[in-house]
N, C-alpha and C positions, 0 to 999 in steps of 0.2 A: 269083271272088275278085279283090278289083283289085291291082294290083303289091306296094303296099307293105302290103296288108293280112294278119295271123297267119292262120296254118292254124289251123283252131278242131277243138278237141280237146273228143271230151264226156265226161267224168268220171261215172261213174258210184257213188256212193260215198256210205253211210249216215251217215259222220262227218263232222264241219264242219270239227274240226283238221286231218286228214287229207286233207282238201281244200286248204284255206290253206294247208297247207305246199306242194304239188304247184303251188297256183295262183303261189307267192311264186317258187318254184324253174326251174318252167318259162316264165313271166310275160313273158322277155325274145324268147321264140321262139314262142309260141303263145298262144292265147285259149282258157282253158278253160271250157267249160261247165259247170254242176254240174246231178245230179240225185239225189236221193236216195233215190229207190226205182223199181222196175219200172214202172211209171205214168208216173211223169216221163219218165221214158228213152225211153220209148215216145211219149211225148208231142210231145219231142223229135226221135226220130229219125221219125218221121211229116212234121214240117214243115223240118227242118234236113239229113236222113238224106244227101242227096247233095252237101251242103255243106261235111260234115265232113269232117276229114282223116284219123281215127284214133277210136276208142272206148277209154278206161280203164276197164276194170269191176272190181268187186271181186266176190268172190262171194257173201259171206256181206253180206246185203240185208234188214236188219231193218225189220220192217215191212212186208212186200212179199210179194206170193203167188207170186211166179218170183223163186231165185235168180240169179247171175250170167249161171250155166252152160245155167240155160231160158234166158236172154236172149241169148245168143249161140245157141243152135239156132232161136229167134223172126228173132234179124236172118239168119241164115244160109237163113232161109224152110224149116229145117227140122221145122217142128213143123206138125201138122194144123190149120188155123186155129176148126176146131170143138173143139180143145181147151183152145185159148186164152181170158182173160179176155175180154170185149166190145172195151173200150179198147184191146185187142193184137189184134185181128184185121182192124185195116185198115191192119198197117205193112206196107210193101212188104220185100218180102228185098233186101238188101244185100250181095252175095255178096263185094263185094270190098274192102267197107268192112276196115280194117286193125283189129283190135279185139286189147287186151293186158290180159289176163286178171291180177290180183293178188288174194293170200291172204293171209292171219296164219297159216292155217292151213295150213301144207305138210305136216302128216301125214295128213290128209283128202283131199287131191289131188295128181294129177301130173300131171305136162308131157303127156304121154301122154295123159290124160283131157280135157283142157285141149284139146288141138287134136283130140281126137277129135269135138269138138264144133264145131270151126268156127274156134278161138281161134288167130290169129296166134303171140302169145307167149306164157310163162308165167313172172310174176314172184313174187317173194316180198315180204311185210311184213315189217320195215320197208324203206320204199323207198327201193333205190341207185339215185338218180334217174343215173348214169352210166350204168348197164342202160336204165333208162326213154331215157336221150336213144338210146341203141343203137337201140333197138328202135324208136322212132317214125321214128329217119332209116332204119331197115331198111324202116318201115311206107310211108316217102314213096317209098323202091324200087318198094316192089311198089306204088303206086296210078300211078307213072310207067307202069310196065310196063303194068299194067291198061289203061291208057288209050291206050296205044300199038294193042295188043293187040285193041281195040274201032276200032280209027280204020281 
């Protein structure tokens, strides 16, 4: 990344509004990427995966044959690669990539479930994007650390 360039963030998110409003909000600190279902994300984290600074996933992924929550045990390299689609089975695991899990649905899931799988945070719909900014400068924490930790 050169100096003055945003940490690129990949959003992972079925709806367009729901994006624009996250791309409009966070716009001044980061570059987000969009992708709209399990495919794309993959697609994505294949060619970009150690470039990014942070993952937004949502969970509920229409259209998509892995929810959020495969998608975080896929980048977490915990899932059998022989049970994955074709197109997911040659993303590398990303163990430290920072990833912040969001829902509409909070009676479906908990925080608790959420990082049992791999997930940094656990946010709610609609988004207090002052939680979101928390939580990514928690996220730039732990990738300092991480990289410290590796050197």
């Amino acid at each position: 990344m050169t100096p003055n360039a945003k940490p690129i963030v990949l959003y992972v998110e079925d709806d367009a509004d729901t994006f624009k409003l996250a791309q409009l909000r966070l716009q001044a600190r980061y570059e987000l990427i969009s992708a709209t279902s399990d495919r794309q994300a993959c697609e994505v984290l294949s060619t970009k995966g150690t470039e990014l600074f942070a993952v937004l996933m949502d969970i509920e992924l229409q259209g998509s044959q892995m929810d959020g929550l495969a998608l975080v045990k896929v980048i977490r390299g915990m899932t059998p690669k022989s049970s994955l689609p074709s197109w997911a089975q040659s993303l590398p695991p990303l163990p430290h990539l920072p990833i912040i899990v969001m829902t509409a649905y909070v009676t479906r899931y908990s925080e608790a479930e959420v990082k049992t799988v791999g997930a940094n945070h656990f946010l709610t719909k609609p988004i207090d994007f002052m939680r979101l900014n928390l939580a990514l400068a928690q996220a730039n924490i732990q990738s300092v650390m991480a990289q410290l930790a590796r050197k």
